[in-house]
C-alpha positions as CSV (number, residue, x, y, z in Angstrom):
1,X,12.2,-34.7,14.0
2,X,11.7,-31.2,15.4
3,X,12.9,-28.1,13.3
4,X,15.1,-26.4,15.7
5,X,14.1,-23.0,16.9
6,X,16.9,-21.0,14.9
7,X,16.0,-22.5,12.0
8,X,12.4,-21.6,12.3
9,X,12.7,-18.3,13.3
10,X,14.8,-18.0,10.2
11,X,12.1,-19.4,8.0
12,X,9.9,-16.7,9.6
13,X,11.8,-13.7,8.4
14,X,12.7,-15.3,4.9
15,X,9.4,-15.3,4.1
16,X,7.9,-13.2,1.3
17,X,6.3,-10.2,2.4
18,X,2.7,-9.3,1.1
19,X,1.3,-6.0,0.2
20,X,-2.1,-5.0,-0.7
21,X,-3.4,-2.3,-3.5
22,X,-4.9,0.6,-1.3
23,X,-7.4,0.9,-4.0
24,X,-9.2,4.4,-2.9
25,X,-5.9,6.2,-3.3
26,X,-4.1,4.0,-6.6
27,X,-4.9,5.6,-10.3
28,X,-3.4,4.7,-13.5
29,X,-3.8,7.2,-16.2
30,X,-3.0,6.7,-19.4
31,X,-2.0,9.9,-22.2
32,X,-2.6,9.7,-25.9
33,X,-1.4,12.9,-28.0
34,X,-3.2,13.9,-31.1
35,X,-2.5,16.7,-33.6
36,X,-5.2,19.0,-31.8
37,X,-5.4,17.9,-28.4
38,X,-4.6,15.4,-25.6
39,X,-6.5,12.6,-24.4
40,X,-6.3,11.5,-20.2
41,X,-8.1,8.8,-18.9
42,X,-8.2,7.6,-15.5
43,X,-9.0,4.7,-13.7
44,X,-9.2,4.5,-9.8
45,X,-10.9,1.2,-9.6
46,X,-7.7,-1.0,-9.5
47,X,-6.7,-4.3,-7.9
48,X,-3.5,-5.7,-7.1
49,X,-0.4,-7.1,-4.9
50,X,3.1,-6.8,-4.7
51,X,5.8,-9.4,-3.2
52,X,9.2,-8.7,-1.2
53,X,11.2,-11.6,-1.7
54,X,13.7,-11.7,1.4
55,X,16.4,-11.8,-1.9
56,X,15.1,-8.1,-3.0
57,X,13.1,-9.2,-5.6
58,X,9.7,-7.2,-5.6
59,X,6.8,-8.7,-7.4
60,X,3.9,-6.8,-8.5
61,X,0.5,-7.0,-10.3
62,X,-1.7,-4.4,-11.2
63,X,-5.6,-4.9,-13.1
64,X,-7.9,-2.3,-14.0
65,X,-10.7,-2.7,-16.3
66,X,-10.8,-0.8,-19.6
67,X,-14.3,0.5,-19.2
68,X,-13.3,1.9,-15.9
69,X,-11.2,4.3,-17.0
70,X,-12.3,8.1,-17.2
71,X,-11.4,10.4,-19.8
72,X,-14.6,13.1,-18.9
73,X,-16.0,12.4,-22.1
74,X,-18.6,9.8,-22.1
75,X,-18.6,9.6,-26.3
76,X,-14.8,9.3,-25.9
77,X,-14.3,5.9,-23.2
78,X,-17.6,4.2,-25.9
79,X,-15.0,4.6,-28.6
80,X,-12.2,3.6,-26.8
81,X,-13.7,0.7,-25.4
82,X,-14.9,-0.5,-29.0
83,X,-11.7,0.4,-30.4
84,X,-9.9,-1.5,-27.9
85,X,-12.5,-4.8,-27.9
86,X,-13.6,-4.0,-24.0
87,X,-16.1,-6.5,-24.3
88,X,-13.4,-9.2,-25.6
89,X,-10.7,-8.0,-23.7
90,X,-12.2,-6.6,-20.4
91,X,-8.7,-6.3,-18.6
92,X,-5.5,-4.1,-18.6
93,X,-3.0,-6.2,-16.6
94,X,0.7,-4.9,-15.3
95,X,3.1,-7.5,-13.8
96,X,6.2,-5.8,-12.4
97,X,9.6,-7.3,-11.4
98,X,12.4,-5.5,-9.7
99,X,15.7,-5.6,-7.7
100,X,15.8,-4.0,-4.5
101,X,19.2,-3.2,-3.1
102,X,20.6,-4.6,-0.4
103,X,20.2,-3.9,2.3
104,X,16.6,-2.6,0.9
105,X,16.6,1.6,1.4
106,X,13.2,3.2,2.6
107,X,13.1,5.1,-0.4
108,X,14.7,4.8,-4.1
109,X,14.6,4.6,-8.0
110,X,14.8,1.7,-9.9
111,X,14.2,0.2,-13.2
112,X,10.8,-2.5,-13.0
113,X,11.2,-4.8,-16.4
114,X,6.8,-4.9,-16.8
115,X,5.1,-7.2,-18.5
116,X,2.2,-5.2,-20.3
117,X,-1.5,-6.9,-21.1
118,X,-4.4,-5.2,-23.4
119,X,-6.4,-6.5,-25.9
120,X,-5.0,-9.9,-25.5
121,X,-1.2,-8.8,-26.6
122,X,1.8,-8.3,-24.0
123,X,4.1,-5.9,-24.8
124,X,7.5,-5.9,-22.1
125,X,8.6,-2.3,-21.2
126,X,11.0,-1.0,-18.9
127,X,9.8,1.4,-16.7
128,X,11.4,3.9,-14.5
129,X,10.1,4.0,-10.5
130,X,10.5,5.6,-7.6
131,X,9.3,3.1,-4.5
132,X,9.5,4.5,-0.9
133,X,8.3,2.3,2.4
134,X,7.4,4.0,5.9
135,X,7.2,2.5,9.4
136,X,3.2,2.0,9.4
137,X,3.6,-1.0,7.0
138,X,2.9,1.3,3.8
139,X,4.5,1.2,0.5
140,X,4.3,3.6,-2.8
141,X,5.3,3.4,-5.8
142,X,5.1,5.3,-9.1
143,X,6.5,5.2,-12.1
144,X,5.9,5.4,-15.8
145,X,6.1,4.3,-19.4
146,X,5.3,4.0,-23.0
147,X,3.3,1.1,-25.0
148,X,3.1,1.0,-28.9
149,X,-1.1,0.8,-30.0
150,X,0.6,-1.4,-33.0
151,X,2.3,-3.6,-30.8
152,X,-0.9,-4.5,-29.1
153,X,-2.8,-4.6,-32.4
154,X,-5.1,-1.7,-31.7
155,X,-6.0,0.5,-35.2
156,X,-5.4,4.2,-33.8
157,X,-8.5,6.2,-33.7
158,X,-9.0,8.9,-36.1
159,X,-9.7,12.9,-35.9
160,X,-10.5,14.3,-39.1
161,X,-8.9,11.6,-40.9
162,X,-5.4,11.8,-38.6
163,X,-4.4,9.0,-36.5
164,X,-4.1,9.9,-33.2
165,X,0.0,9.1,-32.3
166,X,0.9,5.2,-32.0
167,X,2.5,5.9,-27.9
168,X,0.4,5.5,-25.1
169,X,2.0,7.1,-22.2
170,X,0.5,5.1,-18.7
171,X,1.3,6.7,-15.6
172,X,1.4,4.6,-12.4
173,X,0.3,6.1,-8.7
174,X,0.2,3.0,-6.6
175,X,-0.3,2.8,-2.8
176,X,0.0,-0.7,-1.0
177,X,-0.5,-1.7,3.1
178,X,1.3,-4.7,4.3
179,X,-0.7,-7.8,4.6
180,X,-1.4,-8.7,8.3
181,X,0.0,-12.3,7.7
């Protein structure tokens, strides 16, 4: 039996809508505070996707890889990435979830419950965004929030016998296109 034409054009616009991580303009950057200074690190090498349920529901998944991330300091990233198991635990993973309202706005803040990945632990966070769409089909989002270095098992590298602090603070510039199909 033939699906009426209604019904399909309905199935057409229910459908989830795709967007691709624009990966020369995304960075994740992650803080760590010690006593004496402040640590950055950057990585501009992502990949990822997002979802727009037709309900408002936006999906999201983020990956970089730990030894892509920059901090300028060459001696710095080696111990980071051995303090961190890089070679065990290549990946940083972020899977977002978040309600959009409805009827969805071109721009606004939300809350994204994320679902964190590193060194083979996931911590959940909430994390504070700010998403705005524009007509070409192009979507940004940014947000950010803490982890624990405890919570994902990681012994806190040292300087001069002081712990560097147990918060990483990861900062999220994320720009996606909207999938062709």
């Amino acid at each position: 039996m033939p699906i009426p034409l209604a019904a399909f054009a309905g199935l057409l616009l229910a459908a989830p809508v795709t967007y691709n991580l624009e990966v020369a303009r995304s960075t994740a950057t992650y803080h760590v505070v010690h006593k004496l200074h402040q640590v950055e690190g950057v990585d501009g090498k992502l990949e990822g996707k997002a979802r727009r349920l037709d309900d408002g529901t936006v999906q999201a998944m983020v990956r970089g890889l730990v030894k892509d991330f920059d901090s300028h300091n060459g001696n710095r990233d080696e111990h980071m990435q051995e303090t961190v198991e890089a070679a065990k635990f290549p990946g940083v993973t972020v899977k977002a979830v978040l309600k959009e309202a409805d009827p969805a706005p071109k721009s606004y803040k939300a809350e994204a419950t994320c679902e964190v990945t590193l060194h083979g632990v996931t911590q959940t966070v909430k994390a504070p965004v700010e998403v705005s769409y524009d007509e070409a089909g192009k979507a940004h989002v940014s947000g950010s929030f803490n982890v624990s270095m405890e919570g994902f098992k990681i012994q806190r590298p040292a300087l001069l016998f002081v712990p560097v602090d147990d918060a990483i603070k990861v900062e999220l510039d994320l720009w996606f296109t909207r999938s062709a199909g």
